[in-house]
N, C-alpha and C positions, 0 to 999 in steps of 0.2 A: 868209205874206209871199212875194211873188212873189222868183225866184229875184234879178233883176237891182236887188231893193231894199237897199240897204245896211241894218246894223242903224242903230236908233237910238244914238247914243252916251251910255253912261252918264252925265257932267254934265249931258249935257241931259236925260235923264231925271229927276237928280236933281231941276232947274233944275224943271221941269215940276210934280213932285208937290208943292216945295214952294211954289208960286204958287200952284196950285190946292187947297192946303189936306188934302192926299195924300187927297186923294177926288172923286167926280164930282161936277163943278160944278155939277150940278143938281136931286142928292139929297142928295149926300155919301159914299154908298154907297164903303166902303172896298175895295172890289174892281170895276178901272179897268179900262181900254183907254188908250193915249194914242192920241189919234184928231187926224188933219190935219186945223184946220179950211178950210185952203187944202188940196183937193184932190190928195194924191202923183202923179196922172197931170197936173195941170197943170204944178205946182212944182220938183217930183222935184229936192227939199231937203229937209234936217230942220234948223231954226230953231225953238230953243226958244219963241218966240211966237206962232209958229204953230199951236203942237201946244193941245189942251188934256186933262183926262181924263173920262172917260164911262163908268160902269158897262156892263154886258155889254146892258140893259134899253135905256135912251136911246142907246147905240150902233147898235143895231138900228132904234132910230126913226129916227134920221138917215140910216141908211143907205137905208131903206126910204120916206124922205122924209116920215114924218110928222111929222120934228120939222125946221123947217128950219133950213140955218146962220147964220141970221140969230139964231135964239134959241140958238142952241147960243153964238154968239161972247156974246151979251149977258147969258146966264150966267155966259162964262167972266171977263166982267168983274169980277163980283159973284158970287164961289164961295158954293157955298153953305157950307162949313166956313169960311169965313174968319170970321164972326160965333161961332165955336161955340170951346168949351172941348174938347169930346169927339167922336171921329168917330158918322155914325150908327149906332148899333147893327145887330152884324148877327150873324146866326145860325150856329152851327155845327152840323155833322151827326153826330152818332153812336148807336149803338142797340147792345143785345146784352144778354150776359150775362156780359162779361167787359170788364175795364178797365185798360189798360196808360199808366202814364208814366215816362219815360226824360227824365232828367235826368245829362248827360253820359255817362258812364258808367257808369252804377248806373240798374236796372229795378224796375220796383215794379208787382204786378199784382194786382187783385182779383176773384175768382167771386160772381156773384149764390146768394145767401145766403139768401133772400126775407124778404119785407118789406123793411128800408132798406139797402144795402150800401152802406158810404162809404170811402174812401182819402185821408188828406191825405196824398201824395208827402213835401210837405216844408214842414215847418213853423218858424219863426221865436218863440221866445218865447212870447207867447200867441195869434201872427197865422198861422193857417195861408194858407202861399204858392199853394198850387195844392191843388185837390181835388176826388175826382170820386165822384159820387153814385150808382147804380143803382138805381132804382124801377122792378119789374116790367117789366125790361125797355129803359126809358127810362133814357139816359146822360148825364148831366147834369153840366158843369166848370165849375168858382167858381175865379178866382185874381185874386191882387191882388197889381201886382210895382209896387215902388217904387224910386226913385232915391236916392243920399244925400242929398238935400234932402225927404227922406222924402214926394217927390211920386206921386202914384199915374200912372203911367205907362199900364200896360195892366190893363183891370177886365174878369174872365170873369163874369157874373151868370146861373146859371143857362143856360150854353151858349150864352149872349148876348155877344158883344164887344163892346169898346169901348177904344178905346187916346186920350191925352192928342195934341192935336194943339199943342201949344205946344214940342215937340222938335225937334230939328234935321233927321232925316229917316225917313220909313217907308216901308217896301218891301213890300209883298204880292204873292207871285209863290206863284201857286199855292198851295200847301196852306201856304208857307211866309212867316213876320210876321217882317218884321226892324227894330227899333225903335234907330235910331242916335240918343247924345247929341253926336257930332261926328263928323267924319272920323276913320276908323278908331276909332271908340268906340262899340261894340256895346251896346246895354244889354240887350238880349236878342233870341234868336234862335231862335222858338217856330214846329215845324210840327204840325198838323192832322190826324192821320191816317185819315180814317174807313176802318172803323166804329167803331175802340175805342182808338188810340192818339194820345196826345201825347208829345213829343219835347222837351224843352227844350236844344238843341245848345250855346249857348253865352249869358253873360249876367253883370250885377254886377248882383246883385238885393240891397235893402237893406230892412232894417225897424229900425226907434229907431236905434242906433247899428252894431249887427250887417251886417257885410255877406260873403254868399256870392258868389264866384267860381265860376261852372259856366263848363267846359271838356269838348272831346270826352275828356279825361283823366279826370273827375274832378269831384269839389267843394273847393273852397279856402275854409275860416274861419278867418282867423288865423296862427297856423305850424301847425294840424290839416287832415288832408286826409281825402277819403271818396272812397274808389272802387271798380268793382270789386261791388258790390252786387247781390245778388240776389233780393228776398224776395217771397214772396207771403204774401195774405192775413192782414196786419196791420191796424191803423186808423191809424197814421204811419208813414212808411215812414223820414223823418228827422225829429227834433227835436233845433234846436240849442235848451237849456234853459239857462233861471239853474239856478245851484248844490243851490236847494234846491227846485225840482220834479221830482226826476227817477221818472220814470212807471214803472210795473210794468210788467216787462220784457214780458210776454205783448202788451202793447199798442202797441209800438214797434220797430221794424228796427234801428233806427241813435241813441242818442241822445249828443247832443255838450254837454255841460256848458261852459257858459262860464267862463272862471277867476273872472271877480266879475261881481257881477248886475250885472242891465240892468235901470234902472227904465221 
């Protein structure tokens, strides 16, 4: 950004992603540019109507003139996510032989093992929250974080994203997804780290009735708290459980009993 460009201001950013269905109006691609479709050396304003968003791919076509703004505004009419339930999938990067997730403050790590090494972080009942696979090599993150209306919000498949575009607002800046259900209401706030780490900083991640508060402190279920955590090379790193499955210790970090089951 040239030096004498003001930033954009955050409403209007907000304003932006959520008209344009927080992705590029012409893929959907959940990782944007906001791009002036009135030129900043003509304008040299930021007007939320002006702006639209464009992955890194169609931003380049435009700039390079093979996409003109003609089609860019008549995209931006007709977003492509605004017909869609789900943004379009997109891929994340990681490889190795080791696998780190941090969930507030508590780490969980796992060494390839060979053949299949797996880690659910953290588990919910019989719904593992996040989990990450190691296949010769190949690192692969499955997570499924829900809301209290036990709506699925953001789906990792296979290191594939995918987050609910029917929420109030989504942020992707850099390595880092930030999924609001209102102003000042965080539903989670998940970064990316390649080659081997995720981060889960903050979040009210819910499954049936159960719901976890992560905090850069900590985990919050109930009046029980988890922090402080360190473990490697388990297959759960947490499970909150009903009463009566609680798992042989060899195969779990942290496990949190509920006082009466959750059917």
């Amino acid at each position: 950004m040239a030096k004498d460009r003001p930033a954009i201001p955050k409403p209007i950013e907000r304003e932006v992603r959520q008209r344009c269905g927080f992705g590029c109006v012409i893929c959907g691609c959940p990782v944007y540019d906001y791009e002036h479709m009135l030129e900043w050396s003509v304008v040299q304003r930021h007007v939320a109507s002006e702006f639209t968003l464009l992955c890194p791919t169609h931003h380049r076509a435009k700039t390079s003139r093979r996409l003109s703004p003609e089609m860019v505004k008549k995209a931006n009419e007709k977003p492509f996510n605004l017909n869609r339930d789900f943004s379009t999938p997109d891929p994340l990067y990681f490889e190795g032989e080791k696998a780190i997730v941090n969930i507030g403050d508590c780490t969980f790590s796992t060494l390839y093992s060979g053949n299949i090494t797996s880690l659910i972080a953290l588990q919910i009942l019989e719904q593992p929250i996040i989990k990450v696979t190691i296949i010769d090599g190949h690192y692969l993150i499955d997570a499924e974080l829900y809301n209290k209306n036990n709506e699925l919000l953001l789906s990792i498949k296979d290191s594939i994203l995918e987050y609910s575009l029917g929420t109030w607002d989504i942020n992707f800046v850099a390595n880092t997804l930030t999924i609001r259900e209102g102003s000042r209401n965080i539903f989670v706030e998940i970064s990316f780290e390649s080659p081997d780490t995720v981060t889960i900083k903050r979040g009210n991640v819910y499954f049936k009735s159960v719901n976890v508060k992560i905090s850069p402190s900590g985990l919050k279920i109930g009046t029980s708290e988890i922090s402080q955590v360190h473990i490697e090379n388990v297959l759960i790193g947490i499970w909150i459980s009903n009463p009566r499955d609680t798992p042989p210790p060899s195969t779990v970090g942290v496990c949190l009993s509920l006082s009466k089951h959750v059917d």
